[in-house]
TIRO-2110 file (N, C-alpha, C; in Angstrom, 1 decimal):
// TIRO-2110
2.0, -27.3, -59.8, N, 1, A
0.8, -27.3, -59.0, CA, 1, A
1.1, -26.3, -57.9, C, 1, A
0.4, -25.3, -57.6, N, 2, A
0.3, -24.1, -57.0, CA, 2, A
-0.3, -24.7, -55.5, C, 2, A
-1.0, -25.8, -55.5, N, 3, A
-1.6, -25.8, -54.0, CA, 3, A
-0.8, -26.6, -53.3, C, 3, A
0.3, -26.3, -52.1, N, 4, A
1.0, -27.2, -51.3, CA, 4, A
0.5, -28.4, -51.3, C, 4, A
-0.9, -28.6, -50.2, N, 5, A
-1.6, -29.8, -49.8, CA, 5, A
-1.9, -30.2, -51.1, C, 5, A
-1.9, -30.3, -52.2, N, 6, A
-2.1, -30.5, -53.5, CA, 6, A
-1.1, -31.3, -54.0, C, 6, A
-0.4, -30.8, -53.9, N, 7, A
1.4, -31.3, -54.7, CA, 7, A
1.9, -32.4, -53.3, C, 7, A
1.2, -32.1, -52.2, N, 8, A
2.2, -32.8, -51.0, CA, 8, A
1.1, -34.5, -51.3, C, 8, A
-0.1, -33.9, -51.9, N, 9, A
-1.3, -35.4, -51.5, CA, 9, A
0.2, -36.3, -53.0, C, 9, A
-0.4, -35.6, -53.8, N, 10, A
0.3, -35.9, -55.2, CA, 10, A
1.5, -36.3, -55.6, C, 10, A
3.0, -36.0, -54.4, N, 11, A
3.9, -36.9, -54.1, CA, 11, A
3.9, -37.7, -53.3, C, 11, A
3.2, -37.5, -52.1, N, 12, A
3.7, -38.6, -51.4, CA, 12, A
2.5, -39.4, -50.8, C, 12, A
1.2, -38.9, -51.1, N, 13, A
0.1, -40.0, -50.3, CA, 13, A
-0.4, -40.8, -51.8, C, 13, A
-0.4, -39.9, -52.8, N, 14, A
-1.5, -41.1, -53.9, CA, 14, A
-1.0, -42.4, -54.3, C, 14, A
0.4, -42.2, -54.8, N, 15, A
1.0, -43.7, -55.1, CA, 15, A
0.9, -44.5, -54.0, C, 15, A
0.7, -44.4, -52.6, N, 16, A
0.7, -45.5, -51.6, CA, 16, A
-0.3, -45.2, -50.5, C, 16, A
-1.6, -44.9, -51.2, N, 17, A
-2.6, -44.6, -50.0, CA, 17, A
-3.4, -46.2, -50.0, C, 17, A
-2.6, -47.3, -51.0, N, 18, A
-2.7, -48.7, -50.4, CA, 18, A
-2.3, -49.4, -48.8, C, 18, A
-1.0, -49.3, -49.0, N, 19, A
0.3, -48.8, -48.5, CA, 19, A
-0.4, -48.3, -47.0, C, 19, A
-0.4, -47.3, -47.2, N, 20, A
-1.4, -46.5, -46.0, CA, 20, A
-2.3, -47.2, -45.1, C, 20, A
-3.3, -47.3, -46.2, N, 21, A
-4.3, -48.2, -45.7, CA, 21, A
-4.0, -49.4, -44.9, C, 21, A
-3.6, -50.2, -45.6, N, 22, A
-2.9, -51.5, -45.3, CA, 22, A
-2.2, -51.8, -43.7, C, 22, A
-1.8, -50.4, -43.4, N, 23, A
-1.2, -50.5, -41.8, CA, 23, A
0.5, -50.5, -42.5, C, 23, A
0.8, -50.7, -43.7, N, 24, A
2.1, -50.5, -43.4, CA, 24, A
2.7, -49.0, -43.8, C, 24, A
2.7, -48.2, -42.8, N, 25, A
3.4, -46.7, -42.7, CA, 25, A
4.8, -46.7, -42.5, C, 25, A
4.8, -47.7, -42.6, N, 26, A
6.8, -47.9, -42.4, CA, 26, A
6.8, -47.6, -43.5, C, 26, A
6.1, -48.0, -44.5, N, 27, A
7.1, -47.8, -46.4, CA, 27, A
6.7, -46.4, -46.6, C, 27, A
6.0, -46.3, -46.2, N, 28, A
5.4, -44.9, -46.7, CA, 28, A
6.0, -43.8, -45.9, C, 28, A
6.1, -44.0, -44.7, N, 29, A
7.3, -42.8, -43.5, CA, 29, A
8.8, -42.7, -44.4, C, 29, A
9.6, -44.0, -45.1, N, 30, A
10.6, -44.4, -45.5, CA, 30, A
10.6, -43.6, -46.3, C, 30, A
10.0, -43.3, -47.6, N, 31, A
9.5, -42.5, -48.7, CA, 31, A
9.5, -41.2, -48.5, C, 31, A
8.6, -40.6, -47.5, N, 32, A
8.3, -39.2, -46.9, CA, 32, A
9.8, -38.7, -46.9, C, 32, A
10.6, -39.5, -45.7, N, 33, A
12.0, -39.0, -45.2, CA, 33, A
12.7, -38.7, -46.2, C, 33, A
13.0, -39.3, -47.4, N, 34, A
13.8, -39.4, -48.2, CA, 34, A
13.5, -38.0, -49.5, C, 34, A
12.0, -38.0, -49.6, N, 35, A
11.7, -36.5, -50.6, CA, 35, A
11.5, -35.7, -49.5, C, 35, A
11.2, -35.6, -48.4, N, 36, A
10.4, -34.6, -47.7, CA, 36, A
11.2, -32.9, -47.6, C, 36, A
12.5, -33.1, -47.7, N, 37, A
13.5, -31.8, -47.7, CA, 37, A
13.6, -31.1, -49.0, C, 37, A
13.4, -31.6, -49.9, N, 38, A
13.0, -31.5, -51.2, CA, 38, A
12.0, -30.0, -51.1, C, 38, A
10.6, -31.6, -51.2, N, 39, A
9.6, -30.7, -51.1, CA, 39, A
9.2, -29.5, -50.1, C, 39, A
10.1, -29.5, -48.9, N, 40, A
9.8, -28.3, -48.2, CA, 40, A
10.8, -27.2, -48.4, C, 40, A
11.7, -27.6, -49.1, N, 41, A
12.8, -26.6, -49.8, CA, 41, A
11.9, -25.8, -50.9, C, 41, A
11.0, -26.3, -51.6, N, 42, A
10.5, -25.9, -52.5, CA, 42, A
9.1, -24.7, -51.9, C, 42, A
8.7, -25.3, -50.7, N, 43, A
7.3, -24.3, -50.2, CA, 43, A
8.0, -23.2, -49.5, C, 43, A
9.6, -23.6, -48.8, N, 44, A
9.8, -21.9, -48.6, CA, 44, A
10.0, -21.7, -49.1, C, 44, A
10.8, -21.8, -50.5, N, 45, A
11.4, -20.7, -51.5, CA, 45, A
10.0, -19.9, -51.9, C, 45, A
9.0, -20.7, -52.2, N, 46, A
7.4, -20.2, -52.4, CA, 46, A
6.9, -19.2, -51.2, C, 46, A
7.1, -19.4, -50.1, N, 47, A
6.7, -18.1, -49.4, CA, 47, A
8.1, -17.1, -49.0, C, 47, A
9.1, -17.4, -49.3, N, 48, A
9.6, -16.4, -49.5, CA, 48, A
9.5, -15.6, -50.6, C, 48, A
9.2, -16.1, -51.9, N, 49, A
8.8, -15.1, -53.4, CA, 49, A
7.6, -14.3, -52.1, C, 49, A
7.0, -14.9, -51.7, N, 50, A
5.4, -14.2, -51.1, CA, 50, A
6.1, -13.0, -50.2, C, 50, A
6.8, -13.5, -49.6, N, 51, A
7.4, -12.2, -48.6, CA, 51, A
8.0, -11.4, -49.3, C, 51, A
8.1, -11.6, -50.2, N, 52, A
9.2, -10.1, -51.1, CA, 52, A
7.9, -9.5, -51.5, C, 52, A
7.1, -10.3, -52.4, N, 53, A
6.3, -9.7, -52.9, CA, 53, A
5.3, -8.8, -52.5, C, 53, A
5.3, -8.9, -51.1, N, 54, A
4.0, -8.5, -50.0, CA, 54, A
5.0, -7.5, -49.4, C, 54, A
6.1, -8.0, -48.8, N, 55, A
6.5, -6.5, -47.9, CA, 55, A
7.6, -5.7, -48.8, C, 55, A
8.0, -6.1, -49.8, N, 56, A
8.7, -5.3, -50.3, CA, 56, A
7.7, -5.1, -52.1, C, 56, A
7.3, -5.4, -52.6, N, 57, A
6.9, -5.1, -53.7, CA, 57, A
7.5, -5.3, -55.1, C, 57, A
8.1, -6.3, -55.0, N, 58, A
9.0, -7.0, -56.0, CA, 58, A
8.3, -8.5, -56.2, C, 58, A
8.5, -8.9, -57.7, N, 59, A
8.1, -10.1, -58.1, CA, 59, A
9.2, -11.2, -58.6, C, 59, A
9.0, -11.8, -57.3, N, 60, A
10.4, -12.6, -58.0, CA, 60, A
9.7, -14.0, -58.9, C, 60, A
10.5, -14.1, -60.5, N, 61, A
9.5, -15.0, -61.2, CA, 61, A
10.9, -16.2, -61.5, C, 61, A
11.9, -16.3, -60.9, N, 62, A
12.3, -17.7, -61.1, CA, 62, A
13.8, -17.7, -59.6, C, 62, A
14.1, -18.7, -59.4, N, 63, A
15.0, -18.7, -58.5, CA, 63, A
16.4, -19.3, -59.5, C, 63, A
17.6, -19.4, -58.8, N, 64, A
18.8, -20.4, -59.5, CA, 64, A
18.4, -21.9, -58.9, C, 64, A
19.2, -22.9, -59.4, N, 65, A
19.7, -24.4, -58.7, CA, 65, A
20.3, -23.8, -57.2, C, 65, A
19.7, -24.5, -57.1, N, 66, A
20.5, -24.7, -55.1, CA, 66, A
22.0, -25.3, -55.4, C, 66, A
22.6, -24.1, -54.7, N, 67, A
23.9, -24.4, -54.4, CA, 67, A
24.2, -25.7, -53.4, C, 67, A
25.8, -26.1, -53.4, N, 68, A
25.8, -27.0, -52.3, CA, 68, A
25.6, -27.0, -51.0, C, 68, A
24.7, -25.7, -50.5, N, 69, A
24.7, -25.6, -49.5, CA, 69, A
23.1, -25.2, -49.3, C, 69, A
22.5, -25.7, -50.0, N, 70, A
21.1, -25.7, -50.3, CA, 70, A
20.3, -23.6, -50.4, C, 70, A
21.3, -22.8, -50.9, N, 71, A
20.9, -21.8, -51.5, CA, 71, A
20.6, -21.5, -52.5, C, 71, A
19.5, -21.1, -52.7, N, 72, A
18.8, -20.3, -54.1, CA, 72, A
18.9, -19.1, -54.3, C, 72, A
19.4, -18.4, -55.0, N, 73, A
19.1, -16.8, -55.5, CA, 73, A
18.4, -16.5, -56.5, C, 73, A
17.9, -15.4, -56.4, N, 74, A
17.2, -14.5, -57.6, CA, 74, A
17.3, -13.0, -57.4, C, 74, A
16.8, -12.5, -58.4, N, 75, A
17.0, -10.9, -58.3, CA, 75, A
15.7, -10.2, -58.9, C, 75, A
15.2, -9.3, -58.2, N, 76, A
14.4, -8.2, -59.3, CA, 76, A
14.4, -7.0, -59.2, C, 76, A
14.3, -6.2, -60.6, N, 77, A
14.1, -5.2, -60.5, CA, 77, A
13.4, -3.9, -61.2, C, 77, A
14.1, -2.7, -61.5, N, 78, A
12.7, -1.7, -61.6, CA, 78, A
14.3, -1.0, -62.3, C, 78, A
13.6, 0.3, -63.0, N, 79, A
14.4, 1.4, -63.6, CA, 79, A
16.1, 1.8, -62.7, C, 79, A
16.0, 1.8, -61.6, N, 80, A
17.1, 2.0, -61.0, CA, 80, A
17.5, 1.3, -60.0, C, 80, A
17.5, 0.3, -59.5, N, 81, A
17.5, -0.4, -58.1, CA, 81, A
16.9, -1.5, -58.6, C, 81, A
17.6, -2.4, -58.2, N, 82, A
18.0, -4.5, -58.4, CA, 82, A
18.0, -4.7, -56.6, C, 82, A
17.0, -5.5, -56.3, N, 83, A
16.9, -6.4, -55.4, CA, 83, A
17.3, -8.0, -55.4, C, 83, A
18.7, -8.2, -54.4, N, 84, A
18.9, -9.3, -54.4, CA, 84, A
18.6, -10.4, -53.2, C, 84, A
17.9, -11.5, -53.4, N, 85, A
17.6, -12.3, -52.5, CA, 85, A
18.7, -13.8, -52.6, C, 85, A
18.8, -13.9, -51.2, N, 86, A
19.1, -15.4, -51.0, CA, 86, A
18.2, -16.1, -50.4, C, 86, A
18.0, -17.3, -50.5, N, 87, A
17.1, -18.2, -49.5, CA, 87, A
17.7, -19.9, -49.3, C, 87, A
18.0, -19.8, -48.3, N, 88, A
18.8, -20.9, -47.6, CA, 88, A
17.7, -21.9, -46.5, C, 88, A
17.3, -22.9, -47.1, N, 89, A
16.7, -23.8, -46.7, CA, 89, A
17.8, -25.2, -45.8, C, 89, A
18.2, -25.1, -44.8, N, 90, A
19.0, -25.5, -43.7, CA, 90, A
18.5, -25.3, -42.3, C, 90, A
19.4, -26.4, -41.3, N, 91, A
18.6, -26.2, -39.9, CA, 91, A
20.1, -25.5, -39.7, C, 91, A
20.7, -25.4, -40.0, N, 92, A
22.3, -24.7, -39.6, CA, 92, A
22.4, -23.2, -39.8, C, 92, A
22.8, -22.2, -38.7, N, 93, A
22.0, -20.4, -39.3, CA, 93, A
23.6, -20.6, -40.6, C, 93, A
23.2, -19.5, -41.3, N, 94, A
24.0, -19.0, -42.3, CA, 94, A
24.9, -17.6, -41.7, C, 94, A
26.4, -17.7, -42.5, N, 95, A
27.1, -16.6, -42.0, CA, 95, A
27.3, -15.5, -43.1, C, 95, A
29.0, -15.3, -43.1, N, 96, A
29.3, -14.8, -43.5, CA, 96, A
29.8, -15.2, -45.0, C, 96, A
29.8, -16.7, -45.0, N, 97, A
29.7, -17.4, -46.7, CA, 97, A
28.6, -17.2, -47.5, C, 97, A
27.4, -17.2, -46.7, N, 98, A
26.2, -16.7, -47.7, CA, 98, A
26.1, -15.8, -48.1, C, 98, A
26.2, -14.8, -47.3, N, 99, A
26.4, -13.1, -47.7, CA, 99, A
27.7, -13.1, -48.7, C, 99, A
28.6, -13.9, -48.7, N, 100, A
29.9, -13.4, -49.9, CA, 100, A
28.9, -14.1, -51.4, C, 100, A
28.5, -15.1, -51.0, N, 101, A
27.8, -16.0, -52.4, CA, 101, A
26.8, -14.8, -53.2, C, 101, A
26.3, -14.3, -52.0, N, 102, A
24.9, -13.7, -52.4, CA, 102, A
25.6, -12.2, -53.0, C, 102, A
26.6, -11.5, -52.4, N, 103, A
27.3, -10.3, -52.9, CA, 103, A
27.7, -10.9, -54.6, C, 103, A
28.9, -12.3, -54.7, N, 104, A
29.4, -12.6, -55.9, CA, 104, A
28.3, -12.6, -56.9, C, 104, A
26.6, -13.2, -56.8, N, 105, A
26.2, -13.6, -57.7, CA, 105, A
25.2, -11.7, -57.9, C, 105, A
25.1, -11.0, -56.9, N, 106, A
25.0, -9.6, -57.7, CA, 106, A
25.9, -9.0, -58.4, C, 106, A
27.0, -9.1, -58.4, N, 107, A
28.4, -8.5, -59.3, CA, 107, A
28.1, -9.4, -60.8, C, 107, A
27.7, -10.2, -60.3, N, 108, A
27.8, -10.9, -61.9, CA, 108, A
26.5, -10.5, -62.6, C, 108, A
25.5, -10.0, -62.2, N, 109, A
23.6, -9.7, -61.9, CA, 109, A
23.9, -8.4, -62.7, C, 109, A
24.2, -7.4, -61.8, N, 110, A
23.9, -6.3, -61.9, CA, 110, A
25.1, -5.1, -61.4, C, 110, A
26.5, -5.6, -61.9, N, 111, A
27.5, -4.2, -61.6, CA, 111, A
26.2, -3.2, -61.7, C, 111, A
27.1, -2.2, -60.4, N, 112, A
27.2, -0.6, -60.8, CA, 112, A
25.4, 0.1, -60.5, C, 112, A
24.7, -0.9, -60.1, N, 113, A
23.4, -0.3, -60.0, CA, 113, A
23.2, -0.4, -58.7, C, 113, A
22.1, 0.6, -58.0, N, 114, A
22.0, 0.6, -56.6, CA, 114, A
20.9, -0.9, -56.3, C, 114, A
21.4, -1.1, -55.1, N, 115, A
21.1, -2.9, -54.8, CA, 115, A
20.2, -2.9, -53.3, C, 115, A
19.1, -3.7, -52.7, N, 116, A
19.0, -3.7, -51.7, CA, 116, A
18.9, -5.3, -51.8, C, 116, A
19.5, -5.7, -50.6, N, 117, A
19.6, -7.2, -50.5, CA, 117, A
18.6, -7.5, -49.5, C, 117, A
18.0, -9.1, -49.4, N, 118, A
17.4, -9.6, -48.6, CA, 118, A
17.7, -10.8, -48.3, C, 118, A
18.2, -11.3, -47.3, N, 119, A
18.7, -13.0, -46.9, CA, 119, A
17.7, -13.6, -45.9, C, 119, A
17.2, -15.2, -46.5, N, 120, A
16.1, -15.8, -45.7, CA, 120, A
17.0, -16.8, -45.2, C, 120, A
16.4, -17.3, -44.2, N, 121, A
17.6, -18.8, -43.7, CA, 121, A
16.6, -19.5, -42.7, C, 121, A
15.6, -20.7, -43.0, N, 122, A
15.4, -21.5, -42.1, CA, 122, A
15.8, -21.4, -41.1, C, 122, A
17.2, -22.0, -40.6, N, 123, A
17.8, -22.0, -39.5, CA, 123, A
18.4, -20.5, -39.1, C, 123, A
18.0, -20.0, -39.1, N, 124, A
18.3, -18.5, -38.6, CA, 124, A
19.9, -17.7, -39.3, C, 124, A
20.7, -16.9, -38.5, N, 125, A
21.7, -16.3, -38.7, CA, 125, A
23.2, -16.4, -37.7, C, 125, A
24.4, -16.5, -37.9, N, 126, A
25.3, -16.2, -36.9, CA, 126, A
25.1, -15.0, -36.3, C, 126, A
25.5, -14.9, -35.0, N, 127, A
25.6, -13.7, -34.5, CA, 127, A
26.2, -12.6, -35.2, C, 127, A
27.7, -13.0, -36.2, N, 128, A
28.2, -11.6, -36.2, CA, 128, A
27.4, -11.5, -37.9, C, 128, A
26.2, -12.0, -38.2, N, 129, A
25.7, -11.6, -39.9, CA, 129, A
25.3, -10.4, -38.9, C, 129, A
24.7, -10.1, -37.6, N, 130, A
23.7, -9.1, -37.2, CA, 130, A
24.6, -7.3, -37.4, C, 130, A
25.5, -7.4, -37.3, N, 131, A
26.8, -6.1, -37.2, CA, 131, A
26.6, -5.9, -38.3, C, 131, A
26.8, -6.7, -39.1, N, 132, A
27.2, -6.9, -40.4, CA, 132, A
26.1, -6.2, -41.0, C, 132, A
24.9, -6.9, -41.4, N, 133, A
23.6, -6.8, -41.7, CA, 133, A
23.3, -5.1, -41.4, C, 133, A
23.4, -4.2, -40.2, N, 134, A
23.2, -3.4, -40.0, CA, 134, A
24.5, -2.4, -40.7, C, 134, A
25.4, -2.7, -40.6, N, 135, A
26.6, -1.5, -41.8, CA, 135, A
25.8, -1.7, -42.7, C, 135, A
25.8, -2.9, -43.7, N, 136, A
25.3, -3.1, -44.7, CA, 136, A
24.3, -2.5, -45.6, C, 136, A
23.3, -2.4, -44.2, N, 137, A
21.7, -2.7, -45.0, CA, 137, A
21.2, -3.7, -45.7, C, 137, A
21.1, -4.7, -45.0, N, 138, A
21.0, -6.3, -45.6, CA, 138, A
19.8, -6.4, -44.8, C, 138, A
19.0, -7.1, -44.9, N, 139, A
17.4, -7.5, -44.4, CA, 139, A
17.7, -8.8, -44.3, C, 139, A
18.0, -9.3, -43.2, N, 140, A
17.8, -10.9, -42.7, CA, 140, A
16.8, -11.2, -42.0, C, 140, A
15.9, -12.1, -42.7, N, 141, A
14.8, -12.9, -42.4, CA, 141, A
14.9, -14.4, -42.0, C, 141, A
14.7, -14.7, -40.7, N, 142, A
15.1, -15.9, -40.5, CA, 142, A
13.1, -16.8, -40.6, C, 142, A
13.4, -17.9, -40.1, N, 143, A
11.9, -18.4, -40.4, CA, 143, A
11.1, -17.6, -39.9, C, 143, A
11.3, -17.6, -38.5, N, 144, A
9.9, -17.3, -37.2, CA, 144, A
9.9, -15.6, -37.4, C, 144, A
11.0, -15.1, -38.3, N, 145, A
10.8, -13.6, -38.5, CA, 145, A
9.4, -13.0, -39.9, C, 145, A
8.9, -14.4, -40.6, N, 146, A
8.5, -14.4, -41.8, CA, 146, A
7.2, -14.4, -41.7, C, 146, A
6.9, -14.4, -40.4, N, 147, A
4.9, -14.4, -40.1, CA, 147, A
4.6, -13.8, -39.2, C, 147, A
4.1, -12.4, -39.9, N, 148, A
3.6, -11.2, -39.5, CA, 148, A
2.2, -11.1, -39.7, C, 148, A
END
């Protein structure tokens, strides 16, 4: 299901809009807590595909399993140049461990082809990804950077 409010009525209000009604929101708040990180892990990685797709022009059509650290990658590309993304759904910024994960899983992607990387992170970035990012040429997008 493509419509957020659609998929959000359809996990978490239909089975208990009894529940709801009824005045008890304690079972139903209990419920929310417990899938809610889930489901919102799932709507950014969805507007992050939107932000590649819009400001860079790449279609990203599947992500990996979330690492243990709640990262997804994907890659796309074109005749000469592979675009690699990470997207880290966390309130903690991401460092210099994401960026090694996100480099390992392009070596394994795509040796030997020219690369531009993109890293998203809910909770933003450490200070020194910014040094870093700029030698690089790494595009880090933190949330509040993602609505233009």
């Amino acid at each position: 299901i493509s419509d957020n409010m659609m998929r959000f009525w359809l996990s978490f209000v239909q089975n208990h809009a009894n529940d709801i009604a009824s005045g008890r929101n304690h079972i139903f708040a209990d419920i929310v807590e417990d899938k809610m990180e889930g489901y919102l892990s799932t709507v950014y990685r969805e507007t992050c595909s939107k932000y590649v797709d819009d400001g860079y022009g790449y279609t990203i059509e599947e992500w990996t399993e979330p690492d243990e650290k709640g990262t997804v990658f994907s890659h796309c590309s074109d005749d000469d140049e592979v675009c690699f993304i990470s997207c880290t759904w966390s309130k903690r910024p991401v460092g210099k461990g994401a960026l090694q994960a996100l480099m390992d899983y392009a070596g394994r992607k795509a040796p030997g082809k020219d690369r531009t990387f993109i890293m998203f992170s809910a909770g933003g970035f450490k200070k020194d990804m910014e040094q870093i990012s700029e030698e690089q040429d790494i595009d880090m997008v933190p949330l509040e950077g993602m609505f233009w």
